[in-house]
LOMAR-402989 format. One record per atom (N, C-alpha, C): residue number from 1; residue in one letter; atom name; x, y, z. Coordinates in steps of 0.02 Angstrom, whole numbers, m for minus. Each point is the difference from the previous one (the first is absolute). Example, Ala and Ser with C-alpha at 12.3 -4.5 7.8 and 13.67 -1.06 7.14 Angstrom:
BEGIN
<node 1,"A","N",<660,m284,390>>
<node 1,"A","CA",<m45,59,0>>
<node 1,"A","C",<45,60,0>>
<node 2,"S","N",<m18,53,m36>>
<node 2,"S","CA",<42,59,3>>
<node 2,"S","C",<m39,55,37>>
END
This chain:
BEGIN
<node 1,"X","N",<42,m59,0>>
<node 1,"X","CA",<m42,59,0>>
<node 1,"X","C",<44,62,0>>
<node 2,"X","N",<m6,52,m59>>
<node 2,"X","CA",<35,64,21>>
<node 2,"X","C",<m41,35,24>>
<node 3,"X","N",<20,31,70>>
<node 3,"X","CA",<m20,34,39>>
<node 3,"X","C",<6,84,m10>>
<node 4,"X","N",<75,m2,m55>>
<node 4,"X","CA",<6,53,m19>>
<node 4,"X","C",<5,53,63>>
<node 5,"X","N",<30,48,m16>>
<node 5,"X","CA",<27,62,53>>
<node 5,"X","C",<m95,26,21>>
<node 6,"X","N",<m5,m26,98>>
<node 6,"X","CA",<m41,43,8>>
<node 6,"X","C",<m3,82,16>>
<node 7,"X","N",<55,19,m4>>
<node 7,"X","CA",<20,82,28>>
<node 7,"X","C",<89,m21,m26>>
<node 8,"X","N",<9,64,7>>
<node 8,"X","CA",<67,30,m3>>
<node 8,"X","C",<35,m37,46>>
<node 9,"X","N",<58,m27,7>>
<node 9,"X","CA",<75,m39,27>>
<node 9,"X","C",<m7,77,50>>
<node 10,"X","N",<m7,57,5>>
<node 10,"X","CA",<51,62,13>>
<node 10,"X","C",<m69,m7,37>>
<node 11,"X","N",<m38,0,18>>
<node 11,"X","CA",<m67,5,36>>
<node 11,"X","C",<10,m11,71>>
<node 12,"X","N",<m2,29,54>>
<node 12,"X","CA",<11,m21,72>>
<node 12,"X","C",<m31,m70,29>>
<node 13,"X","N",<m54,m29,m24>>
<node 13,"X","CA",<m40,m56,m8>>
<node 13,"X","C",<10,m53,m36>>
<node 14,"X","N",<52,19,m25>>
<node 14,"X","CA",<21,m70,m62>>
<node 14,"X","C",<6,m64,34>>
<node 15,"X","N",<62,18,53>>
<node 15,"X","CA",<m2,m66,16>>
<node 15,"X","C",<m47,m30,37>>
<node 16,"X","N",<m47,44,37>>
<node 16,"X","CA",<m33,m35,35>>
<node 16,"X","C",<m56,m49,m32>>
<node 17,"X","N",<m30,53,m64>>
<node 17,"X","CA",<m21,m36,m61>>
<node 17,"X","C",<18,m80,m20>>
<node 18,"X","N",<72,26,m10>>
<node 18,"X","CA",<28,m60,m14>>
<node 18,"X","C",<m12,m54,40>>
<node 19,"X","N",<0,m4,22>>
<node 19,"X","CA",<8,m81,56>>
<node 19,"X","C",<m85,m10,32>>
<node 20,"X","N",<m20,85,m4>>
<node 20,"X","CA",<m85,m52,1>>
<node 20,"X","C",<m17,m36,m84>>
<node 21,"X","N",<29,26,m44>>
<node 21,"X","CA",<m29,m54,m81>>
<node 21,"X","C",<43,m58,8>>
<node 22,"X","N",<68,m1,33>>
<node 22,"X","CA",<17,m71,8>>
<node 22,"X","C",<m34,m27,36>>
<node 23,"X","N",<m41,3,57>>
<node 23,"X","CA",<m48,m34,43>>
<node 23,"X","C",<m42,m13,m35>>
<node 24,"X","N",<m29,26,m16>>
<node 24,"X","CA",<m59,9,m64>>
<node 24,"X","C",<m11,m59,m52>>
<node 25,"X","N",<69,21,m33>>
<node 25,"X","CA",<12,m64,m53>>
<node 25,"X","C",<m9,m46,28>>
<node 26,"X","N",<69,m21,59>>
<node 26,"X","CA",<4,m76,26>>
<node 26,"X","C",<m77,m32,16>>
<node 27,"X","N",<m21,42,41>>
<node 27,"X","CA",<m80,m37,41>>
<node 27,"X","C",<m52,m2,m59>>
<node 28,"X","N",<14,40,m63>>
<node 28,"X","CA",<m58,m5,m49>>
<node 28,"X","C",<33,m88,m34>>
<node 29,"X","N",<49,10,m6>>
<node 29,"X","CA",<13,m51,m47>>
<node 29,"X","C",<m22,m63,49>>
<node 30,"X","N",<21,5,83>>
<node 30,"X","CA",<m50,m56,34>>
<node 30,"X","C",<m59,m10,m3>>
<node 31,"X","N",<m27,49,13>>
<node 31,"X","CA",<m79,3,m5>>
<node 31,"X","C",<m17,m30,m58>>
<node 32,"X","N",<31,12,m68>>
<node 32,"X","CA",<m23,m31,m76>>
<node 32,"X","C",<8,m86,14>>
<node 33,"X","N",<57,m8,16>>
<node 33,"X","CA",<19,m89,25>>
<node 33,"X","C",<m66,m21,36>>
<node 34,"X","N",<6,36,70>>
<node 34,"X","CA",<m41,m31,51>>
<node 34,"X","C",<m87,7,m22>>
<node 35,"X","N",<m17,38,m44>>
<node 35,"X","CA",<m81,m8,m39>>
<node 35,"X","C",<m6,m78,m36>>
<node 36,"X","N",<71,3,m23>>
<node 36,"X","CA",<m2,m68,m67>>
<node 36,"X","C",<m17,m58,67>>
<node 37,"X","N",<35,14,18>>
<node 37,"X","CA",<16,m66,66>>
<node 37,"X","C",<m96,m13,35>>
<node 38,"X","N",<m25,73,14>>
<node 38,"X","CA",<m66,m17,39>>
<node 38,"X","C",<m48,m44,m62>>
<node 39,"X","N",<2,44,m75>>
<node 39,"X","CA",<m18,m25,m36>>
<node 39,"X","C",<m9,m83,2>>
<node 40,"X","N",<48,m8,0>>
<node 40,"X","CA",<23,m70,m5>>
<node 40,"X","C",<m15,m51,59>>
<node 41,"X","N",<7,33,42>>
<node 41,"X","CA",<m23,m40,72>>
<node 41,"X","C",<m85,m2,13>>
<node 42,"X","N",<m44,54,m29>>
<node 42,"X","CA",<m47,18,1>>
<node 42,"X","C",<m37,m65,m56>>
<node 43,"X","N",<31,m29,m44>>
<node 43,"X","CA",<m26,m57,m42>>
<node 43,"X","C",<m33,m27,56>>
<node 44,"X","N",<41,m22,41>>
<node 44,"X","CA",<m41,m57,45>>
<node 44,"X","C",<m35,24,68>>
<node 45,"X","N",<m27,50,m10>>
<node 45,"X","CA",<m43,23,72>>
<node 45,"X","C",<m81,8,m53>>
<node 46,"X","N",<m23,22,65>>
<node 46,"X","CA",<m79,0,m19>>
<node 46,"X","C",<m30,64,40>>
<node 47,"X","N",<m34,17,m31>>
<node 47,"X","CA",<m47,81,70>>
<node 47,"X","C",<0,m27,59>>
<node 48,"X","N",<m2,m69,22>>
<node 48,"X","CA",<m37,m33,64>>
<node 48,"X","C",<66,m20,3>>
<node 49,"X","N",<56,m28,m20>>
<node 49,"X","CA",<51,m36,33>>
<node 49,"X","C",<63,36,m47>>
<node 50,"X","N",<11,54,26>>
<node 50,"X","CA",<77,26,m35>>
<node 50,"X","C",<52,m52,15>>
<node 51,"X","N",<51,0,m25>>
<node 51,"X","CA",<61,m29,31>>
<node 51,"X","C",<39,39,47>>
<node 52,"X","N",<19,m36,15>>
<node 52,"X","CA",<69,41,51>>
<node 52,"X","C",<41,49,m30>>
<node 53,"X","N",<25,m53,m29>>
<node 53,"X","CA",<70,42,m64>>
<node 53,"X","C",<m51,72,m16>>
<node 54,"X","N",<m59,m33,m48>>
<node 54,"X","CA",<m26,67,m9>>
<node 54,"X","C",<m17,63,47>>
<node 55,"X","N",<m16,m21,38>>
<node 55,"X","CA",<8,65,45>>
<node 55,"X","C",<71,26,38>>
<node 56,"X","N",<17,m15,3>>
<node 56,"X","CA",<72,1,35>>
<node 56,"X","C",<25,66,m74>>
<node 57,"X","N",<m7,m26,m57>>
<node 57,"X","CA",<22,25,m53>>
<node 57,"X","C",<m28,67,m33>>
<node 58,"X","N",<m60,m13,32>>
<node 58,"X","CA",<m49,78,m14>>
<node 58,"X","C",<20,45,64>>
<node 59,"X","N",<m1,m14,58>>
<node 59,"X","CA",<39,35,46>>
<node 59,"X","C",<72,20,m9>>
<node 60,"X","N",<41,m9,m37>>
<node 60,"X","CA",<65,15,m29>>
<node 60,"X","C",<m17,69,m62>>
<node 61,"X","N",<m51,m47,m32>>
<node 61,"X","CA",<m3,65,m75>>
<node 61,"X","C",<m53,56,33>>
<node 62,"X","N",<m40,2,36>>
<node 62,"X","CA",<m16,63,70>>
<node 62,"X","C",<50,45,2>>
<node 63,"X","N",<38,m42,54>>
<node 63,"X","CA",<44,42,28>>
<node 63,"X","C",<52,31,m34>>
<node 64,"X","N",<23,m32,m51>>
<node 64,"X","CA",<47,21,m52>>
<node 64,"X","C",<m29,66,m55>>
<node 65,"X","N",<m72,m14,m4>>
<node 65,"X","CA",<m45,63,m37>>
<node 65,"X","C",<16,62,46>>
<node 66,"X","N",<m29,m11,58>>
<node 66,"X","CA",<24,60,43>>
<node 66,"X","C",<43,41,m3>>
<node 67,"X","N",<56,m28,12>>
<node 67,"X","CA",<64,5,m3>>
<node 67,"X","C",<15,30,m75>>
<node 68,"X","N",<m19,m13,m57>>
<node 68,"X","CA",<6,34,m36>>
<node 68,"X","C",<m34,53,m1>>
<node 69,"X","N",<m55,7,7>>
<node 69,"X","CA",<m56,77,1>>
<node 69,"X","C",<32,41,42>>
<node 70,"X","N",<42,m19,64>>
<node 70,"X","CA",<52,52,38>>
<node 70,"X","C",<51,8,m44>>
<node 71,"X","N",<27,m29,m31>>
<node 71,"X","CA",<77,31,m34>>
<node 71,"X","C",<m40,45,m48>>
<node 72,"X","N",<m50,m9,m39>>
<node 72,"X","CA",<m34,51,m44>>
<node 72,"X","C",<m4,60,17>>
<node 73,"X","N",<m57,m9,90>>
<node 73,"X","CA",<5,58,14>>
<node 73,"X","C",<51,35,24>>
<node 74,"X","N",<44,m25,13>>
<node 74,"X","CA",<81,40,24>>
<node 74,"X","C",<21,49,m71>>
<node 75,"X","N",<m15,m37,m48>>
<node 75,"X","CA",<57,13,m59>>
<node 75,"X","C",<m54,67,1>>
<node 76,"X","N",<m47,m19,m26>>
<node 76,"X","CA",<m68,67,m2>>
<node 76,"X","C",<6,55,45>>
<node 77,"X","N",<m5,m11,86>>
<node 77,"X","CA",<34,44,41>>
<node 77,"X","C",<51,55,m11>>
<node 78,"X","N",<58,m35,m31>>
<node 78,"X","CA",<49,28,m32>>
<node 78,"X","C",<2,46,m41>>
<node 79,"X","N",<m79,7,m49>>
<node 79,"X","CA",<m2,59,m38>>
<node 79,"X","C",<14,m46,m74>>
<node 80,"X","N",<31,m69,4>>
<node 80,"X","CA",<19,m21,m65>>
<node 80,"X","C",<m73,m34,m38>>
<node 81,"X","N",<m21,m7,m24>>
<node 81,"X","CA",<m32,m22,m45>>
<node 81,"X","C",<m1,m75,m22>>
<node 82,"X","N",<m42,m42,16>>
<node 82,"X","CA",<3,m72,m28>>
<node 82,"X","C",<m51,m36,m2>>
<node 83,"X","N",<m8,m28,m83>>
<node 83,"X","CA",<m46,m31,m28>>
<node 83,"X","C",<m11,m66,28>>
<node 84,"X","N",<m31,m34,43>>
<node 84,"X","CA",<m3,m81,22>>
<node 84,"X","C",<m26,m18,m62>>
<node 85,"X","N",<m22,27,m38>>
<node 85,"X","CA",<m38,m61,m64>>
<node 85,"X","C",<53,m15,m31>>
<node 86,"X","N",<44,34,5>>
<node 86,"X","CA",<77,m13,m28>>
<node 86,"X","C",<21,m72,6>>
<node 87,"X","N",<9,m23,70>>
<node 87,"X","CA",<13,m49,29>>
<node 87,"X","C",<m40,m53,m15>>
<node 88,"X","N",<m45,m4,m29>>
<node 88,"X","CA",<m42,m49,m48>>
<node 88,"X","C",<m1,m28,m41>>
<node 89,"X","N",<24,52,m51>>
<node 89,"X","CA",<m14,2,m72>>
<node 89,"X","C",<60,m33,2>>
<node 90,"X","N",<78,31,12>>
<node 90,"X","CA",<48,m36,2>>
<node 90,"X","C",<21,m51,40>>
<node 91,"X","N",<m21,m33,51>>
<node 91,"X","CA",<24,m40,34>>
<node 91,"X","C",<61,3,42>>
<node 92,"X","N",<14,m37,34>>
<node 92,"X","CA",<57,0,46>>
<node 92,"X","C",<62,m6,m51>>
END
């Protein structure tokens, strides 16, 4: 994914920028894994009898969503500007 320059290098915020989109990235690209995974675990549950795995696994891609909607709003906080549909369209 190019993330491409969100602000200016010379920006007082850069780096802090910086290392929230490396958080960002890393936990998005989990979150993309750990959906495939509930997906997949979710074959064998039912409305009335989930599996384990499956839940265990939807409680991971939760908490990992979160966690991203905070680095968003940090970067946003910041004054910088960022498209999440971005993170979609292109993938991890």
């Amino acid at each position: 994914m190019d993330w491409g320059p969100l602000l200016d290098s010379r920006h007082p915020s850069y780096p802090m920028v910086r290392e929230i989109v490396a958080d960002l990235r890393r936990d998005f690209s989990c979150w993309c894994e750990k959906v495939r995974e509930f997906e997949l675990a979710s074959v064998n549950s039912t409305a009335g009898a989930p599996s384990e795995a499956a839940q265990e696994l939807e409680a991971q891609v939760r908490a990992l969503a979160v966690d991203i909607e905070c680095y968003v709003a940090e970067i946003n906080y910041l004054g910088v500007a960022f498209d999440v549909q971005q993170l979609f369209e292109e993938g991890p």
